[in-house]
PDB file with one MODEL, atoms N, CA, C and O in Angstrom:
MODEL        1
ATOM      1  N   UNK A   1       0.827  -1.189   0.000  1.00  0.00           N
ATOM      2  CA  UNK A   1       0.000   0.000   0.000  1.00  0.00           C
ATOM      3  C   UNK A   1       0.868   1.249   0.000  1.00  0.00           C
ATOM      4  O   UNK A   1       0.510   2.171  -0.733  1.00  0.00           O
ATOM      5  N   UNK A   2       2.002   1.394   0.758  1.00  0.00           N
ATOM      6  CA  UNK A   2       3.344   2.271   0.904  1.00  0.00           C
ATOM      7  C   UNK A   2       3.586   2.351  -0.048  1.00  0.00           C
ATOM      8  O   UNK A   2       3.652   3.549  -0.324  1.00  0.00           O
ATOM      9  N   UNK A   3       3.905   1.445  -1.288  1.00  0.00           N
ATOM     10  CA  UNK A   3       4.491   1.603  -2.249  1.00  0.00           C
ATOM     11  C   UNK A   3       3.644   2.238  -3.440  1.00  0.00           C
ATOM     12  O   UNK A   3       4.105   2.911  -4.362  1.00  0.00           O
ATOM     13  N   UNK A   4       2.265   1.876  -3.229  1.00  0.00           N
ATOM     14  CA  UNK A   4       0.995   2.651  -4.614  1.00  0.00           C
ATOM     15  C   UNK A   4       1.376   3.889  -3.774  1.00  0.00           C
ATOM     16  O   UNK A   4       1.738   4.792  -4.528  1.00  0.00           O
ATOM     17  N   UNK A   5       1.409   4.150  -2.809  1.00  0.00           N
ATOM     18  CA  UNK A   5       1.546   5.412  -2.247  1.00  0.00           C
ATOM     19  C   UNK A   5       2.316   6.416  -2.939  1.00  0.00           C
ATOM     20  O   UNK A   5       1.817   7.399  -3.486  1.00  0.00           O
ATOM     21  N   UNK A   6       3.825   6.081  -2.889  1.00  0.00           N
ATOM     22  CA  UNK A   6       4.646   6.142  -3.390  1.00  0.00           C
ATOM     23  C   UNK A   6       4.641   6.918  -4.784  1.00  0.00           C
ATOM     24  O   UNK A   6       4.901   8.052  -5.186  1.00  0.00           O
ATOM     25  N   UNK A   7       4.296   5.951  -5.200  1.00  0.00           N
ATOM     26  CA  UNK A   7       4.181   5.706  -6.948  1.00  0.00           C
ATOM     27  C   UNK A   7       2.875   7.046  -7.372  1.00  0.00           C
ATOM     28  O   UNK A   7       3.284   7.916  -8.141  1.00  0.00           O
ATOM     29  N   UNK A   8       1.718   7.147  -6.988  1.00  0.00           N
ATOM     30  CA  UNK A   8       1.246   7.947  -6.864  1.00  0.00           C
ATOM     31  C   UNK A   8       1.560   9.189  -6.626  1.00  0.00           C
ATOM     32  O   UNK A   8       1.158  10.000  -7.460  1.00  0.00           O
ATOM     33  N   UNK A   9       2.264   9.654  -5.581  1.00  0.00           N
ATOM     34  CA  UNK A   9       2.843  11.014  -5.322  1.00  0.00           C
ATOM     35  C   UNK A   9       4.000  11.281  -6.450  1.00  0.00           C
ATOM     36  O   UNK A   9       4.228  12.445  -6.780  1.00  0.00           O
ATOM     37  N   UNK A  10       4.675  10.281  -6.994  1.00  0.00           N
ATOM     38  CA  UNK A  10       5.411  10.747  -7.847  1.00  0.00           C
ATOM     39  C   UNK A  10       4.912  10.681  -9.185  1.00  0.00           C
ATOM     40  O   UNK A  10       5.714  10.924 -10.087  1.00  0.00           O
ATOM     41  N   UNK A  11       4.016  10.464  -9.403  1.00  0.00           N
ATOM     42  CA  UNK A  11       3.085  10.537 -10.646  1.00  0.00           C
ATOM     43  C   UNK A  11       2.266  12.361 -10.326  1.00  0.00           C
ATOM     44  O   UNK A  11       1.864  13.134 -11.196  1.00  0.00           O
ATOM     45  N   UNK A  12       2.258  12.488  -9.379  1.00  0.00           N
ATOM     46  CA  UNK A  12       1.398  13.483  -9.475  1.00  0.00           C
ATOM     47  C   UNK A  12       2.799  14.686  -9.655  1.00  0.00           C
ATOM     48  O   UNK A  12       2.733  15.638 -10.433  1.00  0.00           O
ATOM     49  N   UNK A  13       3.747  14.459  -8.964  1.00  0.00           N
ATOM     50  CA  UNK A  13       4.703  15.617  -9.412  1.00  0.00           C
ATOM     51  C   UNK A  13       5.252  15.491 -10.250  1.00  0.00           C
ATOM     52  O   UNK A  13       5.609  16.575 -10.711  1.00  0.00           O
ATOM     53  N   UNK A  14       5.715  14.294 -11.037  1.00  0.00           N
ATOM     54  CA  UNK A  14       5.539  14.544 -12.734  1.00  0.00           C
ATOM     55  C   UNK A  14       4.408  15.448 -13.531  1.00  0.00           C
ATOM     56  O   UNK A  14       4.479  16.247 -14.465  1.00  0.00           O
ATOM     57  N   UNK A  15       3.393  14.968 -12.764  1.00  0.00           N
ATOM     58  CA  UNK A  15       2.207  15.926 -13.959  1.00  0.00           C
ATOM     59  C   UNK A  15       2.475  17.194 -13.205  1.00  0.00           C
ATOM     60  O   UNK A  15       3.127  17.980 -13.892  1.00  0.00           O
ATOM     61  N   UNK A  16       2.150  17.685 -11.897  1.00  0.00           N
ATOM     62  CA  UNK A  16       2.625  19.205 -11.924  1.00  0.00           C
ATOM     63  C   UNK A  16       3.796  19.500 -12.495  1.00  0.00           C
ATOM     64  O   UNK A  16       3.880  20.633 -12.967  1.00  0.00           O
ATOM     65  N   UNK A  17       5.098  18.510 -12.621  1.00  0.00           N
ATOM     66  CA  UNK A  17       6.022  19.787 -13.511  1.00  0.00           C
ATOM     67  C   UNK A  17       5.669  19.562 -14.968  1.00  0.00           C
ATOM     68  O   UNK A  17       5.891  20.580 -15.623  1.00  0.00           O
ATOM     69  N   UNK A  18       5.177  18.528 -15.707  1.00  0.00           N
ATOM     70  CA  UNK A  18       4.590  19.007 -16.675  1.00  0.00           C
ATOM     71  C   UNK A  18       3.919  20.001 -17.382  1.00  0.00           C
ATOM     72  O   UNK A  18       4.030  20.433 -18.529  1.00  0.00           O
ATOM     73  N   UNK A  19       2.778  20.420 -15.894  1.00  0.00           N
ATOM     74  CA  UNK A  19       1.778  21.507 -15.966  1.00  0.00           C
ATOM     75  C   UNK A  19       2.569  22.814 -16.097  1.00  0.00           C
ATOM     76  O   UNK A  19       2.164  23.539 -17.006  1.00  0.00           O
ATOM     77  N   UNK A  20       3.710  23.319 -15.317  1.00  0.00           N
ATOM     78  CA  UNK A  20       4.968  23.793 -15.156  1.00  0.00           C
ATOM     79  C   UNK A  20       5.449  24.096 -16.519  1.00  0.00           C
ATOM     80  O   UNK A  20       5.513  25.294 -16.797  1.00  0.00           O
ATOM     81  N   UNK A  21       5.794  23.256 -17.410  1.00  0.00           N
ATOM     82  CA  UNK A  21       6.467  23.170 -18.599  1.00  0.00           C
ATOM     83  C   UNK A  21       5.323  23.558 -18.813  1.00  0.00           C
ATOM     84  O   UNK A  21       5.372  24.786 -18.735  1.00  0.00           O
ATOM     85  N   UNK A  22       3.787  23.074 -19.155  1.00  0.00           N
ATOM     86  CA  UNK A  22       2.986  23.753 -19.980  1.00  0.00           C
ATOM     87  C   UNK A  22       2.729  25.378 -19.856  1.00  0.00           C
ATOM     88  O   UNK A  22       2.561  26.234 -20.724  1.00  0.00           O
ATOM     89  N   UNK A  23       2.762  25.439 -18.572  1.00  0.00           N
ATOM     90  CA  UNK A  23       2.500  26.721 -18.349  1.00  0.00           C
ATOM     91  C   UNK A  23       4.086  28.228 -18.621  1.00  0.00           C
ATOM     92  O   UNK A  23       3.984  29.378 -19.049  1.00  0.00           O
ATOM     93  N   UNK A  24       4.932  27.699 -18.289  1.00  0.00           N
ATOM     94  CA  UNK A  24       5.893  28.603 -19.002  1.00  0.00           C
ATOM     95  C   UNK A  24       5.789  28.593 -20.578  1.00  0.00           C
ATOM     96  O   UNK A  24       5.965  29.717 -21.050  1.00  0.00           O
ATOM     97  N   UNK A  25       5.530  27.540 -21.568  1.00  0.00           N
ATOM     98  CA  UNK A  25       5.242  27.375 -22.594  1.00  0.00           C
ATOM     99  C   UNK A  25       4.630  28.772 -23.250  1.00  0.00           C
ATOM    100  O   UNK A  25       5.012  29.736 -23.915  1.00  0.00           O
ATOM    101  N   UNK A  26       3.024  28.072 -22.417  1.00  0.00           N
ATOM    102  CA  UNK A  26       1.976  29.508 -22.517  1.00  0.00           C
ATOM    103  C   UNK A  26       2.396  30.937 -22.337  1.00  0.00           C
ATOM    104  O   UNK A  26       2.199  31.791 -23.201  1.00  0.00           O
ATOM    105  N   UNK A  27       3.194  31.252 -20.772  1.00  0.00           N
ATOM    106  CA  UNK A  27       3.772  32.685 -20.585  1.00  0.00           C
ATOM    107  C   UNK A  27       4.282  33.116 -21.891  1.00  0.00           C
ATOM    108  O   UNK A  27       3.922  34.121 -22.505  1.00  0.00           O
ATOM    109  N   UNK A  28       5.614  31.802 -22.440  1.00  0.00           N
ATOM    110  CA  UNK A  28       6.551  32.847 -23.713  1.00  0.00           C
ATOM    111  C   UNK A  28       5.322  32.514 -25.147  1.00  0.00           C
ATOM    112  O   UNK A  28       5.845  32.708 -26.244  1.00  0.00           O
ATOM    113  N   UNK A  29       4.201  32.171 -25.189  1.00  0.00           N
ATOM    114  CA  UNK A  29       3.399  32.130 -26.622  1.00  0.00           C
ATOM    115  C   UNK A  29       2.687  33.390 -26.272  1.00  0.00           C
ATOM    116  O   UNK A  29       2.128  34.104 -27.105  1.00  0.00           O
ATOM    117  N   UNK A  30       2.729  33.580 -25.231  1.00  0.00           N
ATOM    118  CA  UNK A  30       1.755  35.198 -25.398  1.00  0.00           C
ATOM    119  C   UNK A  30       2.581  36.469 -25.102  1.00  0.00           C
ATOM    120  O   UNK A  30       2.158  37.624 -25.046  1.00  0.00           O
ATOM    121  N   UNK A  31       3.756  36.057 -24.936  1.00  0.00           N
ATOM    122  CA  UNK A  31       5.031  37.233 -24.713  1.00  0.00           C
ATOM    123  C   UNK A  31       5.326  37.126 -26.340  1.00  0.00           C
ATOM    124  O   UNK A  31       5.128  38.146 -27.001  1.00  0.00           O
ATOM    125  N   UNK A  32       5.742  36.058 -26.937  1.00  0.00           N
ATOM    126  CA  UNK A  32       5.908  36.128 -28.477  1.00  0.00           C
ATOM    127  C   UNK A  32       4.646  37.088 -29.133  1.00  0.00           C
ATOM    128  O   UNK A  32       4.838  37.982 -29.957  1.00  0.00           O
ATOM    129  N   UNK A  33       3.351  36.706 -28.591  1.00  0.00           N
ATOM    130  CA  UNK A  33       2.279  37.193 -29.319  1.00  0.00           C
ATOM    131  C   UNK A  33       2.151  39.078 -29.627  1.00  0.00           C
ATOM    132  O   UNK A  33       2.122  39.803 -30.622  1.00  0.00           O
ATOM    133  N   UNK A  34       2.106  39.252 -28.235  1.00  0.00           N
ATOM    134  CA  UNK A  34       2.506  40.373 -27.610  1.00  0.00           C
ATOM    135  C   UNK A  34       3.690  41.338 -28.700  1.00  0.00           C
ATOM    136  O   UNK A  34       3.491  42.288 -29.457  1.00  0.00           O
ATOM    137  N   UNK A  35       5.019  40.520 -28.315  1.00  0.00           N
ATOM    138  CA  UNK A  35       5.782  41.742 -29.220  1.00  0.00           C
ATOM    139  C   UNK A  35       5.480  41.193 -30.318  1.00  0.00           C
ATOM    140  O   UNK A  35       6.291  41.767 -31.044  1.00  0.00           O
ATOM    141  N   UNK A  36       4.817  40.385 -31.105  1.00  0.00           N
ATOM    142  CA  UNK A  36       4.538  40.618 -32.815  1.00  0.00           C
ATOM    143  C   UNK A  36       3.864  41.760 -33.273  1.00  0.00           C
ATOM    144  O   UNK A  36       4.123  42.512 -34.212  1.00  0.00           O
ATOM    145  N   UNK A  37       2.641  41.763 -32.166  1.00  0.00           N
ATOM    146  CA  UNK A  37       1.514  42.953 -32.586  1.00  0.00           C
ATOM    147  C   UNK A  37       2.209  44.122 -32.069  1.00  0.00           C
ATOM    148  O   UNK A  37       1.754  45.230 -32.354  1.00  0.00           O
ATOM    149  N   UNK A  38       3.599  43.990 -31.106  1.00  0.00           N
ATOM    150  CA  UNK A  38       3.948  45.404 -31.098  1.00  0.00           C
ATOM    151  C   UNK A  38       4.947  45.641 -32.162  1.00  0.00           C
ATOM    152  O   UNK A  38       5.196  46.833 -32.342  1.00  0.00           O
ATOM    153  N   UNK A  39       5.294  45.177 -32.573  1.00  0.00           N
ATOM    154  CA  UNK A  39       6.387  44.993 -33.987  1.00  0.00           C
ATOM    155  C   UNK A  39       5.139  45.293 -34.517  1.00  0.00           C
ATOM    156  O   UNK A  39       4.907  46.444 -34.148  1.00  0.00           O
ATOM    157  N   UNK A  40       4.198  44.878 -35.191  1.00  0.00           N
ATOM    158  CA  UNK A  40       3.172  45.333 -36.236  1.00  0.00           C
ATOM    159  C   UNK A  40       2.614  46.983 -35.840  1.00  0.00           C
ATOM    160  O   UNK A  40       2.608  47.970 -36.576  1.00  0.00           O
ATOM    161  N   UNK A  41       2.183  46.861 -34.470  1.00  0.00           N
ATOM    162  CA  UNK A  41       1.593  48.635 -34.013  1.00  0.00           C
ATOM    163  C   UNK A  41       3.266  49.525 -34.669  1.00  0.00           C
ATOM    164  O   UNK A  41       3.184  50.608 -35.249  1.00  0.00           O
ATOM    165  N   UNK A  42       4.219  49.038 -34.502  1.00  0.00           N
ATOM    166  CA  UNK A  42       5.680  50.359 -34.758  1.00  0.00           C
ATOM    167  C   UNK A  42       5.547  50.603 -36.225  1.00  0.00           C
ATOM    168  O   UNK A  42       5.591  51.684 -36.812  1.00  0.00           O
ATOM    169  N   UNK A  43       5.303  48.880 -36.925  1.00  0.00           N
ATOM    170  CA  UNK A  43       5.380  49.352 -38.142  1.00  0.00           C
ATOM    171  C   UNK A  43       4.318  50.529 -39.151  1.00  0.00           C
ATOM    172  O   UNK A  43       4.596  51.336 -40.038  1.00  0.00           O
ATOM    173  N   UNK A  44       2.807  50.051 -38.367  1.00  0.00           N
ATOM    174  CA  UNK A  44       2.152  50.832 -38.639  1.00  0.00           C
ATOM    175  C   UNK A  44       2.488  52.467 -38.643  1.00  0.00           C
ATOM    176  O   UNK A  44       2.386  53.229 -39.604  1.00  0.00           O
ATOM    177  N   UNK A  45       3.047  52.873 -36.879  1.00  0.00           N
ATOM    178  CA  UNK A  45       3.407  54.144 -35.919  1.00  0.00           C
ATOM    179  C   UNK A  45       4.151  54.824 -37.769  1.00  0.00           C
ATOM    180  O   UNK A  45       3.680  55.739 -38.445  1.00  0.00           O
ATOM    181  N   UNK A  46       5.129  54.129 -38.020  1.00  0.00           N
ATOM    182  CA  UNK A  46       6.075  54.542 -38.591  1.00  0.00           C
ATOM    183  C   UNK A  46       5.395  55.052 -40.031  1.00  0.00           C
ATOM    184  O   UNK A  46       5.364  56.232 -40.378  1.00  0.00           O
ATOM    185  N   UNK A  47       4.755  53.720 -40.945  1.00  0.00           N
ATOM    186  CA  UNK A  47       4.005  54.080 -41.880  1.00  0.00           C
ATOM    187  C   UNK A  47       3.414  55.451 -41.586  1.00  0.00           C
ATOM    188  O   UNK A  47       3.852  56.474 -42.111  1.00  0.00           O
ATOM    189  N   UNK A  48       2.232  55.425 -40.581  1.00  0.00           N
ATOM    190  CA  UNK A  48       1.394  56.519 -40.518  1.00  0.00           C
ATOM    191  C   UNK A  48       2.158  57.930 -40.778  1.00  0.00           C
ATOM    192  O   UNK A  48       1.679  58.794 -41.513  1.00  0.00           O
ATOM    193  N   UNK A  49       3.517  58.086 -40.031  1.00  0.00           N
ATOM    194  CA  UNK A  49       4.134  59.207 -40.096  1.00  0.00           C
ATOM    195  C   UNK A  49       4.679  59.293 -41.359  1.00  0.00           C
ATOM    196  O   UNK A  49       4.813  60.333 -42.004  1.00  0.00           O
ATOM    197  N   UNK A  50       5.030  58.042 -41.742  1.00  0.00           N
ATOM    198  CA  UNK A  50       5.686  58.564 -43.668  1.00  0.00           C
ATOM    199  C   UNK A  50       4.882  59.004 -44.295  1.00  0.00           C
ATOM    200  O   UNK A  50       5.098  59.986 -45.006  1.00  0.00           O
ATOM    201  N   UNK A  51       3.173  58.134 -44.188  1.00  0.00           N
ATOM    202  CA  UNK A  51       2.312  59.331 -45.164  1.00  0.00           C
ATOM    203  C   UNK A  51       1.906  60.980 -44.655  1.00  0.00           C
ATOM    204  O   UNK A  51       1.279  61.901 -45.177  1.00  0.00           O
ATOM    205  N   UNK A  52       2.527  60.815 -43.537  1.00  0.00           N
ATOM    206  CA  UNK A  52       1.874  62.180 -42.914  1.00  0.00           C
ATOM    207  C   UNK A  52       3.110  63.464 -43.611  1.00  0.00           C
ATOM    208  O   UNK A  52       2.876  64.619 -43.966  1.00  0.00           O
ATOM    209  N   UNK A  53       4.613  62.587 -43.611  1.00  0.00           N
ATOM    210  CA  UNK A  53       5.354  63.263 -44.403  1.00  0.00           C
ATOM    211  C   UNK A  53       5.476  64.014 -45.493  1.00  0.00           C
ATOM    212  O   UNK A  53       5.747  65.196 -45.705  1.00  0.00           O
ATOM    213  N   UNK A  54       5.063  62.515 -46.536  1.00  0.00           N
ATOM    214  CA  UNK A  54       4.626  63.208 -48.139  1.00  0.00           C
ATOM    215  C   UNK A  54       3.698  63.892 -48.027  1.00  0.00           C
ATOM    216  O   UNK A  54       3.831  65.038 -48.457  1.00  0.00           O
ATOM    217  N   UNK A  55       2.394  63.513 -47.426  1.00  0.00           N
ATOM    218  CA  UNK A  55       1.166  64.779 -47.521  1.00  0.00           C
ATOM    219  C   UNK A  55       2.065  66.319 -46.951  1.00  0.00           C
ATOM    220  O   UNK A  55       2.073  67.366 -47.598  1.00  0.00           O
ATOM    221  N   UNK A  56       2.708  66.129 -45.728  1.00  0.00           N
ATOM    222  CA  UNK A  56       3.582  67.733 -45.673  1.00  0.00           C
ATOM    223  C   UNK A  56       4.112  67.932 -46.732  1.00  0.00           C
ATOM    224  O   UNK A  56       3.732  68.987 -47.238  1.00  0.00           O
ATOM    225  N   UNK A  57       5.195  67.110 -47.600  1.00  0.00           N
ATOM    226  CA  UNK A  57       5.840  67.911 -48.547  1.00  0.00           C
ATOM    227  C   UNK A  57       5.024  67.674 -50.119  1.00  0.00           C
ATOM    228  O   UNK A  57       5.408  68.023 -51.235  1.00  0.00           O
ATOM    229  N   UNK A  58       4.129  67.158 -49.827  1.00  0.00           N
ATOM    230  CA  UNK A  58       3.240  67.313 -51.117  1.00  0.00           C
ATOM    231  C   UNK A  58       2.472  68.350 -50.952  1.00  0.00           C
ATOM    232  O   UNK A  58       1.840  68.475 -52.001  1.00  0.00           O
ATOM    233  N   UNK A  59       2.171  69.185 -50.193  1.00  0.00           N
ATOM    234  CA  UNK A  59       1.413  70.926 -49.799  1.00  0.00           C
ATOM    235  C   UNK A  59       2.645  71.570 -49.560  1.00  0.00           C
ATOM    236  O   UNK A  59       2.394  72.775 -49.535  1.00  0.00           O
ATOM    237  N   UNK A  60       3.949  71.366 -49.357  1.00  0.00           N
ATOM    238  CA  UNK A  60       4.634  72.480 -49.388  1.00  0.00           C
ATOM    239  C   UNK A  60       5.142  72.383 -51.018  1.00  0.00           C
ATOM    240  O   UNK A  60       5.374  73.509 -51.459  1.00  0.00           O
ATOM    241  N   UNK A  61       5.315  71.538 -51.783  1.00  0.00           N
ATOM    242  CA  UNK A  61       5.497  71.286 -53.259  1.00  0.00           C
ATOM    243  C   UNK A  61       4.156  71.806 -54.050  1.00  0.00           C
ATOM    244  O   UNK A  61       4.066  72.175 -55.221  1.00  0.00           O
ATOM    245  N   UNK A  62       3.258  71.727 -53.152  1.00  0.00           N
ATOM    246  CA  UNK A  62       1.960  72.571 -54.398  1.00  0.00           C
ATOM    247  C   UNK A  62       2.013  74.473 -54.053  1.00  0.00           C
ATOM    248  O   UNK A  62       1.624  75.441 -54.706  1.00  0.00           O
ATOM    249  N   UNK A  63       2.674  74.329 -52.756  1.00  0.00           N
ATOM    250  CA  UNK A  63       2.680  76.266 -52.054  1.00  0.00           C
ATOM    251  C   UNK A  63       3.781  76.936 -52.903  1.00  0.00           C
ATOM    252  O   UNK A  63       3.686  77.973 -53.561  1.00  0.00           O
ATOM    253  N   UNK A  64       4.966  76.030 -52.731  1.00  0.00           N
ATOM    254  CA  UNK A  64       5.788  76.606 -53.888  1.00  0.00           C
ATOM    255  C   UNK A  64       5.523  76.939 -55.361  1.00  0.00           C
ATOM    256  O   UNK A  64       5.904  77.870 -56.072  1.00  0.00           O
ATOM    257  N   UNK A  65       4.572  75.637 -55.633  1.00  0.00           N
ATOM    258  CA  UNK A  65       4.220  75.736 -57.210  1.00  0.00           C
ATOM    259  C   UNK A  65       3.561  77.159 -57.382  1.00  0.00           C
ATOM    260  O   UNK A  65       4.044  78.112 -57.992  1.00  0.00           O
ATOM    261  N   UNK A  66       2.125  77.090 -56.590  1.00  0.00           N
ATOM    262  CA  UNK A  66       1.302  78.018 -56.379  1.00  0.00           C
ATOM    263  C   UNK A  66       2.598  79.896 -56.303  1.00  0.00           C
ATOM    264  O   UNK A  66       2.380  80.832 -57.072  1.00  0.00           O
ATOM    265  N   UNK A  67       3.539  79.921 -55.439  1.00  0.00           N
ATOM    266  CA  UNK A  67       4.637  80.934 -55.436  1.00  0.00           C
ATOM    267  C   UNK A  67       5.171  81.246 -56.763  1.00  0.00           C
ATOM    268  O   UNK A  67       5.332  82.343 -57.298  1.00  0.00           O
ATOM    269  N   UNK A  68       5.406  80.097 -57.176  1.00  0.00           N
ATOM    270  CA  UNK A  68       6.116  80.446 -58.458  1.00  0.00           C
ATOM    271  C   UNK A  68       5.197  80.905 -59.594  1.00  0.00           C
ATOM    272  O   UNK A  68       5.428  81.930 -60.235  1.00  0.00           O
ATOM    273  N   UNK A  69       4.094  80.069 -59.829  1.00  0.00           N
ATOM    274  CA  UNK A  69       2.982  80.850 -60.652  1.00  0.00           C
ATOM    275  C   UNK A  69       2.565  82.275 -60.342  1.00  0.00           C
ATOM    276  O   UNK A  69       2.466  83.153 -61.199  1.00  0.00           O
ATOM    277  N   UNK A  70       2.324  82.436 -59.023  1.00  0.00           N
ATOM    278  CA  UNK A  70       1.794  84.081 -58.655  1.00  0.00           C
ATOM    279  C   UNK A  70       3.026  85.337 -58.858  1.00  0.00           C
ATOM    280  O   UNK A  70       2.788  86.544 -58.898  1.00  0.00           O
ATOM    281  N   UNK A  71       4.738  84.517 -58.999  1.00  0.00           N
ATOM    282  CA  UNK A  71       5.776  85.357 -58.935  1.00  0.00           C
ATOM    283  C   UNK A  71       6.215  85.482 -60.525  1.00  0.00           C
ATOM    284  O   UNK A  71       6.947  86.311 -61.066  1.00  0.00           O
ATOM    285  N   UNK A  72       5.544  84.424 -61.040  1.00  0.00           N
ATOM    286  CA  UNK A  72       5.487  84.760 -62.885  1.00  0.00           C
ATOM    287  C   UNK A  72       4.188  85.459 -63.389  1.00  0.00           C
ATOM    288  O   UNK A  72       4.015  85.844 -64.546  1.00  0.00           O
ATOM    289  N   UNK A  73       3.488  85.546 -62.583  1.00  0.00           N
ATOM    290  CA  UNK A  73       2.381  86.597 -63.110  1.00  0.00           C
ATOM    291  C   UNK A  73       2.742  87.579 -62.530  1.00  0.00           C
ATOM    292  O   UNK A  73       3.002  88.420 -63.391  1.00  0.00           O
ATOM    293  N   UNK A  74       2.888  87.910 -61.700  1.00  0.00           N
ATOM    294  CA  UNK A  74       3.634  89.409 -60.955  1.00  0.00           C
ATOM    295  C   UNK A  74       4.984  89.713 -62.290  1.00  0.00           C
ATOM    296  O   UNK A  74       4.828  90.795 -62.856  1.00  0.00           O
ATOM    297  N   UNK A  75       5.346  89.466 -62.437  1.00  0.00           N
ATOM    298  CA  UNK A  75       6.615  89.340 -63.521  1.00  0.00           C
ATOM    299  C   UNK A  75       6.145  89.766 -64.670  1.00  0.00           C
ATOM    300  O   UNK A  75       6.481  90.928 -64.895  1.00  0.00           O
ATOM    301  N   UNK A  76       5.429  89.229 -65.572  1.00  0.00           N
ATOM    302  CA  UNK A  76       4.332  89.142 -66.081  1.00  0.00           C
ATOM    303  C   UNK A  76       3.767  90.101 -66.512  1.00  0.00           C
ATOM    304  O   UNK A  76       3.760  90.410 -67.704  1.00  0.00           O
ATOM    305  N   UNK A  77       3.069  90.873 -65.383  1.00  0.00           N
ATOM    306  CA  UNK A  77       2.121  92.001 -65.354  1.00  0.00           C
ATOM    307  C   UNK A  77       3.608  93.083 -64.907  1.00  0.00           C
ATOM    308  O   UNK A  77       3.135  94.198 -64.687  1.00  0.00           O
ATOM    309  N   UNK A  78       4.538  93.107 -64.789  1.00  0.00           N
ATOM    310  CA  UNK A  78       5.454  93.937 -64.458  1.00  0.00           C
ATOM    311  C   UNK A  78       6.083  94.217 -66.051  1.00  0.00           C
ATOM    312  O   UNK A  78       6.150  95.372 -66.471  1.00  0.00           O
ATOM    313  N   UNK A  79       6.422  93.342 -66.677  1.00  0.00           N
ATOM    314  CA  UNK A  79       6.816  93.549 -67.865  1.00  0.00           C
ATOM    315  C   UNK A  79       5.551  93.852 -68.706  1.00  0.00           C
ATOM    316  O   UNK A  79       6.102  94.489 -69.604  1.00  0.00           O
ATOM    317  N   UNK A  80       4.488  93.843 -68.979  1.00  0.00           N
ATOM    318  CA  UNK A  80       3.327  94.124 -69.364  1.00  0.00           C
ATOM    319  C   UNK A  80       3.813  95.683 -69.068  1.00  0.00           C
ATOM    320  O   UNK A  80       4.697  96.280 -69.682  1.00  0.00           O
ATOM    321  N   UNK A  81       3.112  96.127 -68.108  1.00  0.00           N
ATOM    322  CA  UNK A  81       3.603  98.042 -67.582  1.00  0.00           C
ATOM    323  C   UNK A  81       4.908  98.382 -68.378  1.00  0.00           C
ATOM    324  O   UNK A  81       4.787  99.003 -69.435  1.00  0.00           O
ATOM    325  N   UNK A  82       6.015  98.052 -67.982  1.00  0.00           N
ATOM    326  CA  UNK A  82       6.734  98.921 -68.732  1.00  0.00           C
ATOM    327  C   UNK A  82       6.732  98.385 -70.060  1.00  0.00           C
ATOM    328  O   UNK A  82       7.531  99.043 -70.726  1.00  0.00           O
ATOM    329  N   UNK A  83       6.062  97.266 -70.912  1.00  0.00           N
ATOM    330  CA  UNK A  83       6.357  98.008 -72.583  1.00  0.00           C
ATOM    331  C   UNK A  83       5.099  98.736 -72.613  1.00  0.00           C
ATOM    332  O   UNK A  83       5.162  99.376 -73.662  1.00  0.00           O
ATOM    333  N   UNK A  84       4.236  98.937 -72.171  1.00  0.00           N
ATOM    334  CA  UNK A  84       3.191  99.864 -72.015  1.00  0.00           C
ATOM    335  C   UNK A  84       3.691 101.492 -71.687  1.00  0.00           C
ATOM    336  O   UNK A  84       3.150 102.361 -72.370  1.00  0.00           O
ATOM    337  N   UNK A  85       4.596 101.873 -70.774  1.00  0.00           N
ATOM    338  CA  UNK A  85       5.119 102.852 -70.497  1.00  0.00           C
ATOM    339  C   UNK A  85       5.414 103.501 -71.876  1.00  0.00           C
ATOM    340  O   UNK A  85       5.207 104.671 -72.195  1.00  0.00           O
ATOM    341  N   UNK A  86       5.978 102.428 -72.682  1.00  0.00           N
ATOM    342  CA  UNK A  86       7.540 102.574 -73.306  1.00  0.00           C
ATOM    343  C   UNK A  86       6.492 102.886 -74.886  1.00  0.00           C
ATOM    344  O   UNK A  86       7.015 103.495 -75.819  1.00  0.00           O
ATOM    345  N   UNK A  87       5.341 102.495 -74.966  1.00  0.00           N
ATOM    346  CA  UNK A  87       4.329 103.143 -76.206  1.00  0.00           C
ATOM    347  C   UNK A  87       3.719 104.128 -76.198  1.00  0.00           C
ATOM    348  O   UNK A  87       3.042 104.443 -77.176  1.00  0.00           O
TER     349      UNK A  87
ENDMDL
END
C-alpha cells in the first residue's frame, strides 16, 4: 500500500512539472504574441508618419508651385507696364 503510495505522489509531481512546462510554454506564446503585434503597431506608428510626411511635402510642393505661378504673373504684369510705359 506504501508503495501505490509512493508511486502515486510521484506521478502526481511529474504531472505538476509538466503543468509547469505547460505553463511557461503559454507565458513565452503570449510574450511572443505580444511583441509581434507590437512589432506590427511600430510598423504601422512609422508608416502613418511617412504618409503624414509626403502629404507635408506634397502641400509644401503645391505652395511653392502656387509661389512660383503668382511670382510669374507678378513678372508678367510687371513687364506688361513697362512696354506699355515705353508706347
Amino acid at each position: 500500500m506504501c508503495e501505490g503510495a509512493r508511486a502515486r505522489e510521484r506521478a502526481c509531481v511529474r504531472e505538476r512539472e509538466r503543468a509547469c512546462v505547460r505553463e511557461r510554454a503559454c507565458v513565452r506564446e503570449r510574450a511572443s504574441v505580444r511583441e509581434r503585434a507590437s512589432v506590427r503597431e511600430r510598423a504601422c506608428v512609422r508608416e502613418r508618419a511617412s504618409v503624414r510626411e509626403r502629404e507635408r511635402t506634397s502641400m509644401c510642393e503645391r505652395a511653392r508651385e502656387r509661389a512660383c505661378v503668382r511670382e510669374r504673373e507678378r513678372t508678367s504684369m510687371c513687364e506688361r507696364a513697362r512696354e506699355n510705359e515705353h508706347v
